[in-house]
Backbone as JSON, one array per atom type, in Angstrom:
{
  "sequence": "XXXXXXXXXXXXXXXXXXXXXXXXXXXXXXXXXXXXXXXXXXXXXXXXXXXXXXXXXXXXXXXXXXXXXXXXXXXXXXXXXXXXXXXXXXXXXXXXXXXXXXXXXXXXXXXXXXXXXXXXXXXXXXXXXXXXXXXXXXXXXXXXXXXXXXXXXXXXXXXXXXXXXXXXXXXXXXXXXXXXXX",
  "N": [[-25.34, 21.53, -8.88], [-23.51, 19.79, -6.5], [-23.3, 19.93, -2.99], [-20.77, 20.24, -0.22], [-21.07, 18.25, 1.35], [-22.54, 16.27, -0.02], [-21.06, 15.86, -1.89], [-19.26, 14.76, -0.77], [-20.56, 12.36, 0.16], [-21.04, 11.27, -2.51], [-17.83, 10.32, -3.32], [-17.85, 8.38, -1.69], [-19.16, 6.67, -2.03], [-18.74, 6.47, -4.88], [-16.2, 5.11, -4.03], [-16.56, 2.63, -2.99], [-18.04, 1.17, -4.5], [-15.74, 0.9, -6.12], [-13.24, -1.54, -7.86], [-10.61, -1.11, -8.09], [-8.28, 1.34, -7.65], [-9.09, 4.8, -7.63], [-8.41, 7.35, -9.17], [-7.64, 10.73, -7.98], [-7.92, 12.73, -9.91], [-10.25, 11.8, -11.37], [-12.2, 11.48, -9.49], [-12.29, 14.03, -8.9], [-13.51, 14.94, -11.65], [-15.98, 13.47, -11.87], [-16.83, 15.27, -9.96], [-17.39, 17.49, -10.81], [-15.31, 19.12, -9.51], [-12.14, 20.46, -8.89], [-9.18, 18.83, -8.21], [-7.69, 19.9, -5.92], [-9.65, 20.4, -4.54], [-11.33, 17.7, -4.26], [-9.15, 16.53, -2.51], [-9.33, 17.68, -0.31], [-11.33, 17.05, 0.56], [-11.41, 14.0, 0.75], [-9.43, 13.93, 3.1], [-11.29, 15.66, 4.84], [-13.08, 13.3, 5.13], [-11.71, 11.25, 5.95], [-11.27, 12.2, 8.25], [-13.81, 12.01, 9.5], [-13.7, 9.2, 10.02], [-13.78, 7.16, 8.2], [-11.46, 4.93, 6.09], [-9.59, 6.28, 4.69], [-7.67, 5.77, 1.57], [-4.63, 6.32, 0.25], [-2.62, 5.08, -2.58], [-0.5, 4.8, -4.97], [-1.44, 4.43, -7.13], [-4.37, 5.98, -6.88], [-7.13, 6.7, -5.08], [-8.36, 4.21, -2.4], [-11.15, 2.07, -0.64], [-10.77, 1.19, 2.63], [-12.79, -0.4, 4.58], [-15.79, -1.5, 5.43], [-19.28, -3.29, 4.72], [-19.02, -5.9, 2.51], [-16.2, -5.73, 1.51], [-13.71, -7.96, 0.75], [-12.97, -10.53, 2.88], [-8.84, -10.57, 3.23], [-6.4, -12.75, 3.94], [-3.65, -11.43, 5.52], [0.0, -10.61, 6.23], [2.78, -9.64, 8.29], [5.7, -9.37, 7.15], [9.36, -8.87, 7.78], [12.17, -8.16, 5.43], [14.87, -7.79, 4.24], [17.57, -6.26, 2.33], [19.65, -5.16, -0.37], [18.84, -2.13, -2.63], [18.84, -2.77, -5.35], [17.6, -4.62, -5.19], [14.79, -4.7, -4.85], [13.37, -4.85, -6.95], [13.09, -7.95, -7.96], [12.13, -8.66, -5.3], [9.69, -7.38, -5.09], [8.31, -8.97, -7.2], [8.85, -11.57, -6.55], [7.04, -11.63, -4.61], [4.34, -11.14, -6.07], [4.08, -12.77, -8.32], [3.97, -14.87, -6.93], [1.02, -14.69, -6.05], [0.85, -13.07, -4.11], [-0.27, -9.8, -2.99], [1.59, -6.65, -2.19], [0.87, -4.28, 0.06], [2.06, -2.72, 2.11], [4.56, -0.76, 2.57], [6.77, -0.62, 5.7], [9.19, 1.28, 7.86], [11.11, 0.78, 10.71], [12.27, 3.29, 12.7], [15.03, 4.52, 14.13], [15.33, 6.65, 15.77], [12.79, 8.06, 14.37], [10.77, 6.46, 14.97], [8.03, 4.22, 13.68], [7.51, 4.21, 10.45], [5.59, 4.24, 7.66], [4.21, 3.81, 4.06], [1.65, 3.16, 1.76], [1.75, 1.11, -0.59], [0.13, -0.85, -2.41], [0.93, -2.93, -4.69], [0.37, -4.85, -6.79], [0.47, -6.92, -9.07], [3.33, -7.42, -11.98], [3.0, -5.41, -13.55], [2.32, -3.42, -11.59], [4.32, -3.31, -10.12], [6.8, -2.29, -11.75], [5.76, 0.03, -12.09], [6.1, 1.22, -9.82], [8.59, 1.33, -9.35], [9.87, 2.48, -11.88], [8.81, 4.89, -10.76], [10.9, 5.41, -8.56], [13.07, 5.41, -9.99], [13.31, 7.45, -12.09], [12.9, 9.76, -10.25], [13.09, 11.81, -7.41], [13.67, 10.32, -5.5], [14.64, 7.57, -3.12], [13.9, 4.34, -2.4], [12.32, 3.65, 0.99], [13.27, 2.05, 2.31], [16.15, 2.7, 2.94], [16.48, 4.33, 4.85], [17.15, 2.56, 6.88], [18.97, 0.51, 6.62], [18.7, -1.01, 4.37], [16.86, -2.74, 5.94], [13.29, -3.65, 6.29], [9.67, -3.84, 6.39], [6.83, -5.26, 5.02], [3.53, -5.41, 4.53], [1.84, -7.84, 3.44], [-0.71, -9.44, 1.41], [-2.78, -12.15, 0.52], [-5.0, -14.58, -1.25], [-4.96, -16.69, 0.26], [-3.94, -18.19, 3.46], [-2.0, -20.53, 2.84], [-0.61, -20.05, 0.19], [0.56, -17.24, 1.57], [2.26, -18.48, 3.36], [3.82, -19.89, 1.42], [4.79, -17.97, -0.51], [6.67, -16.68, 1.64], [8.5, -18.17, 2.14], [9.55, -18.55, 0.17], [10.85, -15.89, -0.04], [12.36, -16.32, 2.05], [14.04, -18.05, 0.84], [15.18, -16.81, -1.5], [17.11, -15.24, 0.57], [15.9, -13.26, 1.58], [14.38, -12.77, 3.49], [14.05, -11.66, 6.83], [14.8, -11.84, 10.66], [11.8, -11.41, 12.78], [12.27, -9.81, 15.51], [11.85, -9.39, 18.91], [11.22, -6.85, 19.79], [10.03, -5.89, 17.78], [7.93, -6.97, 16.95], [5.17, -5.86, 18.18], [4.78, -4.51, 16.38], [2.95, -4.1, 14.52]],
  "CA": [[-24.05, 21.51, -8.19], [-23.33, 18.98, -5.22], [-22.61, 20.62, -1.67], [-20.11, 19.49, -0.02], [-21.61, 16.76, 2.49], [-23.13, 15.23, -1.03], [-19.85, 15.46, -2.59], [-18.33, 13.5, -0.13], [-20.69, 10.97, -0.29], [-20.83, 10.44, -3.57], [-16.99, 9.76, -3.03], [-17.89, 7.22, -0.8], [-20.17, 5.6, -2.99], [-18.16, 5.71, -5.9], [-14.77, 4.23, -3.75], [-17.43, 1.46, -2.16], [-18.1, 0.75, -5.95], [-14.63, 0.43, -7.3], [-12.71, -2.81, -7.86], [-9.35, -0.83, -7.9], [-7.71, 2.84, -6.52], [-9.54, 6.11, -8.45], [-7.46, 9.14, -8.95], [-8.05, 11.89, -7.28], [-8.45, 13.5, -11.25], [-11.12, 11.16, -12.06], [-13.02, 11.76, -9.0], [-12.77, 15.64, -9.67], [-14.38, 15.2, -13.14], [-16.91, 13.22, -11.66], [-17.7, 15.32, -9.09], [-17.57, 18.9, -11.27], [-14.65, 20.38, -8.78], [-11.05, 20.66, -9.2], [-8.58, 17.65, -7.29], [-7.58, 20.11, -4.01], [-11.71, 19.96, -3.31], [-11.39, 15.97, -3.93], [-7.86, 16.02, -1.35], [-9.49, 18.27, 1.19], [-12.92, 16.08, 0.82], [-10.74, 13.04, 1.49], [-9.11, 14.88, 4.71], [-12.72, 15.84, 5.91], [-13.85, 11.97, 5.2], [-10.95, 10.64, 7.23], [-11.28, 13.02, 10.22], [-14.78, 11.03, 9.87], [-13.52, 8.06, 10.69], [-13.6, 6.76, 6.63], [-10.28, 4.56, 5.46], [-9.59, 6.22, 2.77], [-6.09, 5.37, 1.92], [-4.26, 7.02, -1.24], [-1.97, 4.39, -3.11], [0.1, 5.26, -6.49], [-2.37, 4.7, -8.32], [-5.35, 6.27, -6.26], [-7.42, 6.39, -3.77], [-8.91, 2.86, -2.01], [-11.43, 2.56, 0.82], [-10.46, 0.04, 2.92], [-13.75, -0.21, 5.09], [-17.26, -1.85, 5.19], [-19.76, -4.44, 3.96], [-18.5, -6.71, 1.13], [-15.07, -5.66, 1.4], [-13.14, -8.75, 0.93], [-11.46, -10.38, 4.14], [-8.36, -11.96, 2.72], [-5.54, -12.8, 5.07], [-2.59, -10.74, 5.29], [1.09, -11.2, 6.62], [3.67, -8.88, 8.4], [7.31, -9.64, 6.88], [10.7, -8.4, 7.7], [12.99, -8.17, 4.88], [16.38, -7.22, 4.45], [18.08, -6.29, 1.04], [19.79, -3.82, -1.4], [17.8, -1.14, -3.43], [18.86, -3.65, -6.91], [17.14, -6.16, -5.07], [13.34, -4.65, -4.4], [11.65, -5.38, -8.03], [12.86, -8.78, -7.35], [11.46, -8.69, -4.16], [8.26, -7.58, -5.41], [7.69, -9.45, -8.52], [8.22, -12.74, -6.11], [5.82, -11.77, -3.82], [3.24, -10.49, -6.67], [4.24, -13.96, -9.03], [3.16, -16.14, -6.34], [-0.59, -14.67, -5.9], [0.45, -11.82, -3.26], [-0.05, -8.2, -2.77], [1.91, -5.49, -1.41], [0.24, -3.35, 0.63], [2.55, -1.36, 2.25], [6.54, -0.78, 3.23], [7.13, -0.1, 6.8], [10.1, 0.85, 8.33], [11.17, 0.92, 12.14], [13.68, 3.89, 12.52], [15.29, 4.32, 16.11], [14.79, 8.35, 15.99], [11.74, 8.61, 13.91], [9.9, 5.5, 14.78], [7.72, 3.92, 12.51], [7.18, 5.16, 9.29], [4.74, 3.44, 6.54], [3.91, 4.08, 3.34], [1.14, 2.14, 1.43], [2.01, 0.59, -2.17], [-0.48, -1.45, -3.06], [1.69, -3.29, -5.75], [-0.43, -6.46, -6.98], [1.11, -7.71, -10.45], [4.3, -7.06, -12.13], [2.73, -3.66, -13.92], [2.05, -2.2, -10.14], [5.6, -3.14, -9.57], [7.54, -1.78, -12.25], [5.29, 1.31, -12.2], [6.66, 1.97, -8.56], [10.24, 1.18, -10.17], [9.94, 3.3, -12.84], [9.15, 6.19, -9.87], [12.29, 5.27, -7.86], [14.29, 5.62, -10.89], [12.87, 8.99, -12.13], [12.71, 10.7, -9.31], [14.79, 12.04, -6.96], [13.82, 9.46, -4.14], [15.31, 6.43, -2.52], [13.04, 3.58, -1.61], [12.34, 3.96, 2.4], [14.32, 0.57, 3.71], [17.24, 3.09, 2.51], [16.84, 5.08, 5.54], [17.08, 1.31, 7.61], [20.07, -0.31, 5.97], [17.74, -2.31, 3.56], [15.43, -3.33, 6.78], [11.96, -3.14, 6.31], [8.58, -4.27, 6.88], [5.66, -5.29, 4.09], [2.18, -6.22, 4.87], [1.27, -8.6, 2.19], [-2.07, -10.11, 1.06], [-3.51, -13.8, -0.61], [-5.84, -14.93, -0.7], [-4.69, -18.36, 1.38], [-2.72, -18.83, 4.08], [-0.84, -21.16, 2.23], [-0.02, -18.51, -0.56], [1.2, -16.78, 2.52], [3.3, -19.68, 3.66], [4.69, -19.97, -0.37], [5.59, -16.39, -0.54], [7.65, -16.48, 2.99], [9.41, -19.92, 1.66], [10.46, -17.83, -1.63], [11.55, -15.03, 0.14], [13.29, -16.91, 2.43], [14.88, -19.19, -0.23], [16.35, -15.75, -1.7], [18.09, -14.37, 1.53], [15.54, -11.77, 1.63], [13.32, -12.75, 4.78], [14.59, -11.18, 8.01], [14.2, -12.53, 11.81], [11.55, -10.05, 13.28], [13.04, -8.95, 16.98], [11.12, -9.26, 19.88], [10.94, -5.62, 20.12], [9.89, -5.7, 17.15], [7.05, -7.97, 17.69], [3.78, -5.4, 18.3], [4.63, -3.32, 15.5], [1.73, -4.74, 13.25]],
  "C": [[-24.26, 20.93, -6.79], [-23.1, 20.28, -4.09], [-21.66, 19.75, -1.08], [-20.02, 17.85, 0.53], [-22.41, 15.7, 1.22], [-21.87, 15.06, -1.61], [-19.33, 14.38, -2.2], [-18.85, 12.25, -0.02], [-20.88, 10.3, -1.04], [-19.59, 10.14, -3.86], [-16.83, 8.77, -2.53], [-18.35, 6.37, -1.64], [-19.35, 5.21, -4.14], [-16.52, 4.61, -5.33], [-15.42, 2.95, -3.36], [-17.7, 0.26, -2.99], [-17.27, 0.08, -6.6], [-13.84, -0.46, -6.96], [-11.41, -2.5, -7.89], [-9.13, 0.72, -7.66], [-9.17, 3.4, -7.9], [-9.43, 7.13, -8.22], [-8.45, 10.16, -8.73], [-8.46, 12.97, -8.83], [-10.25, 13.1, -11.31], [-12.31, 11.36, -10.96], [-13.6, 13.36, -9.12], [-13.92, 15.71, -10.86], [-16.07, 14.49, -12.62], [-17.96, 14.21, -10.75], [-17.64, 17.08, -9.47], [-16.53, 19.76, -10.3], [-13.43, 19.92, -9.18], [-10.53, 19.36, -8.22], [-8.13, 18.31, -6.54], [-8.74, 19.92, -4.05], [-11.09, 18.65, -3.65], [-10.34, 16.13, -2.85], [-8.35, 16.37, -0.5], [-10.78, 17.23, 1.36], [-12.25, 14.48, 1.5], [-10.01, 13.22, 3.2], [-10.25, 14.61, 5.31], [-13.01, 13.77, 5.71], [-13.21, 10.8, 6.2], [-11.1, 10.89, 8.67], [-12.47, 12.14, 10.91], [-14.91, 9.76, 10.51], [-13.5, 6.86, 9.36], [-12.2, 6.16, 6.87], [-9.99, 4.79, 4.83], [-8.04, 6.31, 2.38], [-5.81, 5.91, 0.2], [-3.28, 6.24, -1.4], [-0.92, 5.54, -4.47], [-0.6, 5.33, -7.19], [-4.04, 5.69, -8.23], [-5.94, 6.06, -5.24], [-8.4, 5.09, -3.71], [-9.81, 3.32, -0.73], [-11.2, 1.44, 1.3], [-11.61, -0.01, 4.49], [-15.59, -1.07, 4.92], [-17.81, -3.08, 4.79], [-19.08, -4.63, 2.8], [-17.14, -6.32, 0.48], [-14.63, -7.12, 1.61], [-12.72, -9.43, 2.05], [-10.53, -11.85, 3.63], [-7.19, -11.83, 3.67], [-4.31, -12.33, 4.86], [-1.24, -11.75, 6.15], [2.02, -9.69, 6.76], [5.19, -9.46, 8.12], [7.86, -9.12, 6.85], [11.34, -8.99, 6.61], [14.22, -7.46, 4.67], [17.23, -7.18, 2.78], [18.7, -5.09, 0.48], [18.89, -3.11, -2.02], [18.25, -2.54, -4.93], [17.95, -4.77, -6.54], [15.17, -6.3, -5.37], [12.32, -4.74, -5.45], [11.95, -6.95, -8.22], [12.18, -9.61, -6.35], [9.8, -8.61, -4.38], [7.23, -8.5, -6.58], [7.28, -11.1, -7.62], [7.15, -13.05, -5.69], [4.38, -11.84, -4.58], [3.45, -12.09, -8.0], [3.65, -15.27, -8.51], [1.88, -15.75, -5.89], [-0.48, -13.4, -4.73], [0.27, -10.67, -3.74], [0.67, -7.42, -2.04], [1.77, -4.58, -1.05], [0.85, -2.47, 1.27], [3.88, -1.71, 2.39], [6.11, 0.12, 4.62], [8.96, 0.26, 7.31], [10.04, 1.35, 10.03], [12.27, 1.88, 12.37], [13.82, 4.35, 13.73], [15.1, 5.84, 16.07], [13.5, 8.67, 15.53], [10.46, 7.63, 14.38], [9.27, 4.71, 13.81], [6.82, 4.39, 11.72], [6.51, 3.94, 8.56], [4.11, 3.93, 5.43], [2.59, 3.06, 2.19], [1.75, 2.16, -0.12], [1.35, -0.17, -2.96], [-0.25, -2.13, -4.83], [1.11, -4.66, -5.84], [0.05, -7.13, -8.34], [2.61, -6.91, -11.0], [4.43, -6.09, -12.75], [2.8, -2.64, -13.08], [3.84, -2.13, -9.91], [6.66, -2.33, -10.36], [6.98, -0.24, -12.65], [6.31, 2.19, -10.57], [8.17, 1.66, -8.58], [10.72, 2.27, -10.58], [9.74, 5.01, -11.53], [10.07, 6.53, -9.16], [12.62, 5.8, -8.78], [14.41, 6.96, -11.61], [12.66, 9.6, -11.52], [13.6, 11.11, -8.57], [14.73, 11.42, -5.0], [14.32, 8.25, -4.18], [14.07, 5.6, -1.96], [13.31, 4.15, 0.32], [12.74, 3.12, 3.27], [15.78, 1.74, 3.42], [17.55, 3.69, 3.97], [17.0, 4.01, 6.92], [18.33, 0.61, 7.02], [19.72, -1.03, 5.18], [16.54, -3.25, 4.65], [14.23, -2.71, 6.73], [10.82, -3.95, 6.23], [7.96, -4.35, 5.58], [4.42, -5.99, 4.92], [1.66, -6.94, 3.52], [0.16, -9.46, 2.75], [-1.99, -11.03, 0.53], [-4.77, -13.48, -0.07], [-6.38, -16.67, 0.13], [-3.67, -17.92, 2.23], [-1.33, -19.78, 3.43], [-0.2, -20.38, 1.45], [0.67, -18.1, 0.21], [2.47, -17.35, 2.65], [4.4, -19.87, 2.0], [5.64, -18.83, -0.74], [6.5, -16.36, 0.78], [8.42, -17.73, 2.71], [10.36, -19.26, 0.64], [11.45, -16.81, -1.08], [12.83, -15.49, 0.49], [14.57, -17.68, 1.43], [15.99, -18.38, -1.02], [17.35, -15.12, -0.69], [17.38, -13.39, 1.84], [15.04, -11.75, 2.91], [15.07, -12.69, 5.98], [14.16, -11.97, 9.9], [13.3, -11.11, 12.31], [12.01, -10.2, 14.66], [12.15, -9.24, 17.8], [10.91, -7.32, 20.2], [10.4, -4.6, 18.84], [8.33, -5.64, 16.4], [5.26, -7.22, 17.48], [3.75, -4.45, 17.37], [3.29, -3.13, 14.11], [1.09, -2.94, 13.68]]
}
C-alpha cells in the first residue's frame, strides 16, 4: 500500500504519461483508494504548485518537459444557447480545440471553466450535459458573451477558425477593458 506522498506521485507520473484526461475513477483503481483520496490528492498536488486541471472527461496536467507548445487564441464570441454546438463543431472541424469558456461578469468578475472539447464527440458529449441537466451554458449569465481559449496547432489554423467564426456572426469585438483578461 502506497502512502500518500507516493500516491501522489504516481498521479503525476501517470498524468505526465497520458495522451488524454484520466478519470478520477481510473486513477482510484490504479492507485488501490477510493476517488475522494484521488480529489483531495489532486487539491494537495495543486497547493504544490502542479497544473492539474479537471476537464469533462478527466483530469490533464498541463505542465512540464515534452508537453506540447501549440499556439493558442483568446476569442470573444457572442451568440444564442442553439448556436454553441455550432460554434464548437466549427472551431473543432477546422483543426482547433476548446479549452475553456470564460466569461467577464460586471459583479462576479471573471469566471472560467475549462472544456477541453477537441472533435465533434467532445462536443456533443458537453451538449448532451447541457441538455440533461439542469444547467445553462455560462455565456447565459453574459447575454451570449463569452470568451474561449482555443488551440492549433498553426497560427494559420488560428487565423481559419477566427475567419469562420467571423463569417457566422459569432466573433465579437474584444473591448479595451477587456483587453488583459487573458
Amino acid at each position: 500500500m502506497m502512502n500518500g506522498d507516493e500516491r501522489r506521485q504516481a498521479i503525476i507520473h501517470e498524468l505526465q504519461g497520458a495522451s488524454c484526461p484520466i478519470s478520477g475513477s481510473a486513477l482510484a483503481r490504479a492507485a488501490g483508494v477510493s476517488r475522494q483520496v484521488v480529489v483531495q490528492d489532486i487539491a494537495l498536488l495543486r497547493a504544490d504548485g502542479h497544473d492539474v486541471v479537471a476537464t469533462s472527461r478527466g483530469y490533464v496536467l498541463r505542465e512540464g518537459e515534452g508537453q506540447p507548445c501549440v499556439p493558442t487564441r483568446l476569442v470573444k464570441v457572442h451568440h444564442g444557447v442553439d448556436d454553441v454546438g455550432d460554434e464548437l463543431n466549427t472551431i473543432v472541424d477546422l483543426g482547433g480545440a476548446v479549452l475553456n469558456v470564460m466569461v467577464n461578469h460586471r459583479v462576479y468578475g471573471k469566471i472560467t471553466a475549462d472544456l477541453d472539447v477537441r472533435n465533434r464527440r467532445d462536443a456533443e458529449r458537453y451538449l448532451e450535459g447541457i441538455r440533461t441537466g439542469k444547467s445553462y451554458p455560462l455565456m447565459t449569465v453574459t447575454s451570449g458573451y463569452h470568451f474561449h481559449r482555443i488551440a492549433a496547432e498553426t497560427e494559420e489554423q488560428l487565423d481559419e477558425i477566427e475567419a469562420a467564426l467571423r463569417a457566422k456572426g459569432y466573433l465579437a469585438e474584444i473591448l479595451p477593458y477587456e483587453d488583459g483578461l487573458e
